[in-house]
N, C-alpha and C positions, 0 to 999 in steps of 0.2 A: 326454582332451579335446584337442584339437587348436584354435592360437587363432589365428586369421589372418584378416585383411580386407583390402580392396582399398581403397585411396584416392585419390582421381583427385589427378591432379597436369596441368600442362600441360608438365613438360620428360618425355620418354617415355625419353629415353636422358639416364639418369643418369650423367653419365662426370664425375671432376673431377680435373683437372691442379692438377701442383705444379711446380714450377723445381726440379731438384736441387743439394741442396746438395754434392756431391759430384761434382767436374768431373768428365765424361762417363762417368760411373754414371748408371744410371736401373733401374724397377722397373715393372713391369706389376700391377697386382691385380686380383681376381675376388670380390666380396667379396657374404655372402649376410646382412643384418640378422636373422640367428639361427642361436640358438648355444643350448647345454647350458639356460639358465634359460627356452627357452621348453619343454620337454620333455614337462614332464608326469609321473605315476606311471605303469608298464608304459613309457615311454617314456626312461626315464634311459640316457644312452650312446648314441642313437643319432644324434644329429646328427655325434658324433667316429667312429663306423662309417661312417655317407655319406661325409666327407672320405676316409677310407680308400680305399675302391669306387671314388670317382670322382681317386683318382689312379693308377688302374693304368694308363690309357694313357698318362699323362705317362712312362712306364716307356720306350717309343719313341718320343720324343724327348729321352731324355738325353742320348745320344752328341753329336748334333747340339748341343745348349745348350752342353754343355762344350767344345767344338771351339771357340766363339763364346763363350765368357766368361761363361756365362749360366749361375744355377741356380736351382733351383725349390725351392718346401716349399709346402706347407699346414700351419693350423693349426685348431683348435676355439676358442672361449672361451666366454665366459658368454653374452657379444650377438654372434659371430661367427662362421662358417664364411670363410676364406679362403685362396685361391689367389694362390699371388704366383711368377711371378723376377724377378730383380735381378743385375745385373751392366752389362756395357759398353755403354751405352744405342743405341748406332747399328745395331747386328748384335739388342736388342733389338726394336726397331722391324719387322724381319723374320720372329719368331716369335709377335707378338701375336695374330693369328688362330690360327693353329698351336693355341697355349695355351688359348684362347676354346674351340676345338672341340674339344679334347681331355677337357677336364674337363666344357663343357658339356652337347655331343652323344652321350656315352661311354654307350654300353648295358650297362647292370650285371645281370650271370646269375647265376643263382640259386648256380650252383657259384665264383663272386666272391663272392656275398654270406657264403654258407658259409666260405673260408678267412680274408674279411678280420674275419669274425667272431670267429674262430675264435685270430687272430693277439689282437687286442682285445679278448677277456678271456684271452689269456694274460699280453700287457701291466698289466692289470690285479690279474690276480694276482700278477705280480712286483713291481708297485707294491705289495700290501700284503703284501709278505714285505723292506720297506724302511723302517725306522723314521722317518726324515725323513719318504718319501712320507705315510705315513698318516698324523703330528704334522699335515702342512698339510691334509691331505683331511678332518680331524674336527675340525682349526680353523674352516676354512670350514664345515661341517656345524652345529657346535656357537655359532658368534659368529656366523653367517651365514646361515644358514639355507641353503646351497647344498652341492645334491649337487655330486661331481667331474664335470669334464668326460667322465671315461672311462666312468661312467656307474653302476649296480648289474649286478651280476656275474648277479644274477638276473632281472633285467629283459633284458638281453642273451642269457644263454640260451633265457628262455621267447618271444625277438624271434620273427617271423615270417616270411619272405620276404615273403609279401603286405601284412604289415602295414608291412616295411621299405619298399617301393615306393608305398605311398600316400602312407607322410610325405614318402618324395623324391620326388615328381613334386608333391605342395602346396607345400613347402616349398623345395627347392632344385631345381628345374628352369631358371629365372632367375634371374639373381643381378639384386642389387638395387639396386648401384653399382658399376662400372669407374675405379679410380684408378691414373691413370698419373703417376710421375714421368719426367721428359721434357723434351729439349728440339723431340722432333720431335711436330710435331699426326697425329692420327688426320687419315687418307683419310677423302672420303666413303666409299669402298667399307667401310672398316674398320667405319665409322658404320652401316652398312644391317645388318653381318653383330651386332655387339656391344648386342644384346637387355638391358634392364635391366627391370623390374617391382618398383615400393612396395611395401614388406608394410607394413604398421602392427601394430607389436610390442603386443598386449595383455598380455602376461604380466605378472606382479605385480614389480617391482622388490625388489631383497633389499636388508636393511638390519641394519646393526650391533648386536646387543643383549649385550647385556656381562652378564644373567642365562643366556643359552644359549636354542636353541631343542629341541625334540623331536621334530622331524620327521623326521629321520632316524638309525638307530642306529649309532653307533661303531662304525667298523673295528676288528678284534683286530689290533692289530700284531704282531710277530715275538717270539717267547720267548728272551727273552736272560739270562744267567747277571744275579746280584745287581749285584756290580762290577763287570760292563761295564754295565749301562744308562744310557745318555743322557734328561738329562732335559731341559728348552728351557721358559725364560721370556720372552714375549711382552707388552712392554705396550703397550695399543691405543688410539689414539685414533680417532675417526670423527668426520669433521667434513662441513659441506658445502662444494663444491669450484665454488661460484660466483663466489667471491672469486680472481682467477687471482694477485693479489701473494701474498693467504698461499700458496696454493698454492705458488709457486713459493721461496718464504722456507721452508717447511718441507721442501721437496724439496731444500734447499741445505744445511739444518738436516744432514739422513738422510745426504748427503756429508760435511760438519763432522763427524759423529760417529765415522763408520766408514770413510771411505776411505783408504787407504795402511797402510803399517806403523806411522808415528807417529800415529795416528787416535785421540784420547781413548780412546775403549772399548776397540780392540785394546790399546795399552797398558797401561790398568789391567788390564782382565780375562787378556791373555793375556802379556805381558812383565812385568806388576810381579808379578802373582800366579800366573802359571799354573794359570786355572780352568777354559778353553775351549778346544775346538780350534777352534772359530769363533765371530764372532760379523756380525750384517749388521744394519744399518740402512735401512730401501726406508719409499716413499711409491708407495702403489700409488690407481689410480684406480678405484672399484667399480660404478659406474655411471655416470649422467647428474649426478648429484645431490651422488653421496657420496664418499669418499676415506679411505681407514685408514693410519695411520702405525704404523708397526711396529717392535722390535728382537728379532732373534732373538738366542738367545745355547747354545751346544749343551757342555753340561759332565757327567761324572760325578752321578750321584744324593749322594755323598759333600760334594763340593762346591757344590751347590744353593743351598743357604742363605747362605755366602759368597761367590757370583757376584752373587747377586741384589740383595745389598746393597753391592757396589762398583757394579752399576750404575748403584744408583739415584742413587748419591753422585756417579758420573760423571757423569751429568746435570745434577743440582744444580749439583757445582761448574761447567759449563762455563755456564749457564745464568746463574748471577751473575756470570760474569767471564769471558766468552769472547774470545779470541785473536785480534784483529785480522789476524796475521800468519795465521795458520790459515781465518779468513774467507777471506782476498787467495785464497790455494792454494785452498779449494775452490769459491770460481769457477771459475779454470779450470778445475778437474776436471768440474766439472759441464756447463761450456760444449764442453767438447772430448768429454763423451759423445756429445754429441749429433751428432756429426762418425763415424757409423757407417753400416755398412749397414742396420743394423736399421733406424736412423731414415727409409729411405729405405721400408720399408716399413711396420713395427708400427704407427709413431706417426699413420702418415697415414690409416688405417683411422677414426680418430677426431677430427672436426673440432674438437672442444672443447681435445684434446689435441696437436693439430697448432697448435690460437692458442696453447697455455701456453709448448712449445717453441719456436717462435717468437720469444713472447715474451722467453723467457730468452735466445737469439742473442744479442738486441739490449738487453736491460733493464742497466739501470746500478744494481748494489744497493748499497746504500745502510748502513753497519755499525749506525749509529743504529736504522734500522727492523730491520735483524735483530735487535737486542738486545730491541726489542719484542714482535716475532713472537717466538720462543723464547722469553720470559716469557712470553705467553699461553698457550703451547705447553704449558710446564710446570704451568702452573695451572687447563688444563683436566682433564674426568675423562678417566680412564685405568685398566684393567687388567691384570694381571699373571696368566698362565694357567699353571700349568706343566705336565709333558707329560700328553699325551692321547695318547700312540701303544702304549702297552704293554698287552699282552695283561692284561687281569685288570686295570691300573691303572685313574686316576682317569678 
């Protein structure tokens, strides 16, 4: 099923400027309001193929970008196809059209479709000959109900050229918003050539469920001897992310826990005890609505049960008595993330998540409300998964 509508709008050209925060850096995008969750069954993987296809001509103007400090990527996500460079914004201002025509007006042959196909489940099979990769591809599966962006290996093969060319020419043939970071404004001329068109996203939104869903079967991951395998516990929270203070107090939380060498968790788990060779704490945004907190922690099968319960002790204890000095440090840690290139493109993709960032620039926090937020935190529900990537395991 293919789910698309038109809905009248009166601005036709969607463009929206930001001031960069990064003296004279700037970033150009190309940005299509659909990605992997509008798909479909027979349809998994092909929106991260079209990104493929439609950057082979960017391939002739690479020399040129990098001569001019300029570099380019695309990526897939859930709700996104995007085209972006980023670098020295004066000499960018010169290749915005360039960029525009290259990705948009690009003719894709049947003998492109075939090799970048071709490349795109080999990628894919090498992701599930990678035990991390397939841990998060049958987490998202399993708590999320979301296939990978790269797609089913089967649905990719039995793809069609013809079938491939009708979703690109409904779906991404205009992109649906042009974001410029920038201090130079678009020409009229640049105005007549830079086409946008609304889609209205029907697709069903995916949501948290901490019993699992069925929708899609487990990747086999990789066969690994007894005492090598790694196993990873996850506990999740989902909450909703209309509230931008928690949001941005638990997102400061996931730095308190995990950032640096002295970081609670590194320390217990990996200096007092030596039970991980890593471990991370992220606040990731899932939709419009939703947001999941997460720690990964990657240790021996042996040690499983002993990781899990310094964990959770780590939490606890910082949760009743946390570190003022340790608050002070991960501000800044967290204000000086935001002082990258990434931010210059990822975050601006997303208006909800472009006001959190923002927000936090300039927010003055406050150690009292954080000790509040983190009790809520800790007293909401939560689960603990452990792995899902082994051949034959859980």
């Amino acid at each position: 099923m293919l789910y698309y509508k038109k809905k009248e709008r009166k601005n036709l050209n969607m463009i929206t400027k930001f001031k960069s925060n990064v003296k004279n850096m700037g970033a150009f995008l190309i940005k299509f309001n659909w990605g992997s969750m509008n798909e479909g069954p027979g349809n998994y993987g092909i929106s991260h193929l079209i990104e493929h296809c439609l950057c082979n001509k960017l391939k002739d103007l690479e020399t040129d970008l990098k001569i001019n400090g300029i570099k380019y990527n695309a990526w897939t996500s859930t709700e996104n196809v995007v085209f972006h460079i980023s670098g020295i914004d004066k000499n960018i201002k010169d290749f915005r059209i360039k960029f525009y025509n290259a990705v948009i007006n690009y003719q894709i042959t049947e003998d492109v479709f075939e090799r970048e196909r071709n490349i795109v489940i080999q990628e894919l099979e090498n992701m599930h000959s990678d035990q991390d990769s397939v841990f998060f591809e049958n987490l998202n599966s399993k708590y999320f109900n979301l296939c990978s962006v790269g797609g089913l290996l089967s649905n990719l093969k039995n793809l069609t050229f013809n079938k491939f060319m009708e979703y690109k020419n409904r779906y991404y043939s205009i992109p649906d918003e042009i974001v410029l970071t920038s201090k130079y404004d678009l020409t009229e001329e640049e105005k007549a050539v830079l086409k946008t068109e609304d889609k209205l996203n029907l697709n069903k939104k995916y949501n948290f469920n901490k019993n699992g869903y069925n929708t899609f079967e487990l990747i086999d991951g990789p066969v690994v001897e007894n005492n090598r395998v790694v196993t990873y516990m996850v506990p999740f929270k989902s909450f909703k992310s209309d509230n931008y203070e928690r949001f941005i107090y638990y997102k400061l939380f996931a730095v308190y826990m995990n950032d640096g060498l002295t970081s609670p968790l590194y320390y217990e788990l990996r200096e007092k005890h030596r039970y991980v060779y890593g471990v991370h704490s992220a606040l990731n945004d899932i939709d419009d609505t939703n947001c999941a907190w997460y720690t990964t922690l990657k240790t021996l099968n042996e040690n499983c049960e002993g990781a899990k319960k310094v964990m959770m002790e780590c939490f606890e204890k910082e949760i009743k008595k946390p570190s003022i000095e340790r608050f002070r440090t991960s501000i800044k840690s967290l204000k000086n993330s935001l002082k990258t290139d990434n931010y210059l493109s990822y975050f601006r993709i997303n208006t909800k998540m472009e006001h959190i960032f923002k927000t936090i620039e300039t927010y003055k926090f406050n150690f009292k409300k954080f000790k509040q937020y983190i009790k809520e935190f800790y007293n909401s529900e939560y689960i603990l998964t452990d792995d899902i990537s082994i051949k034959n395991g859980k």
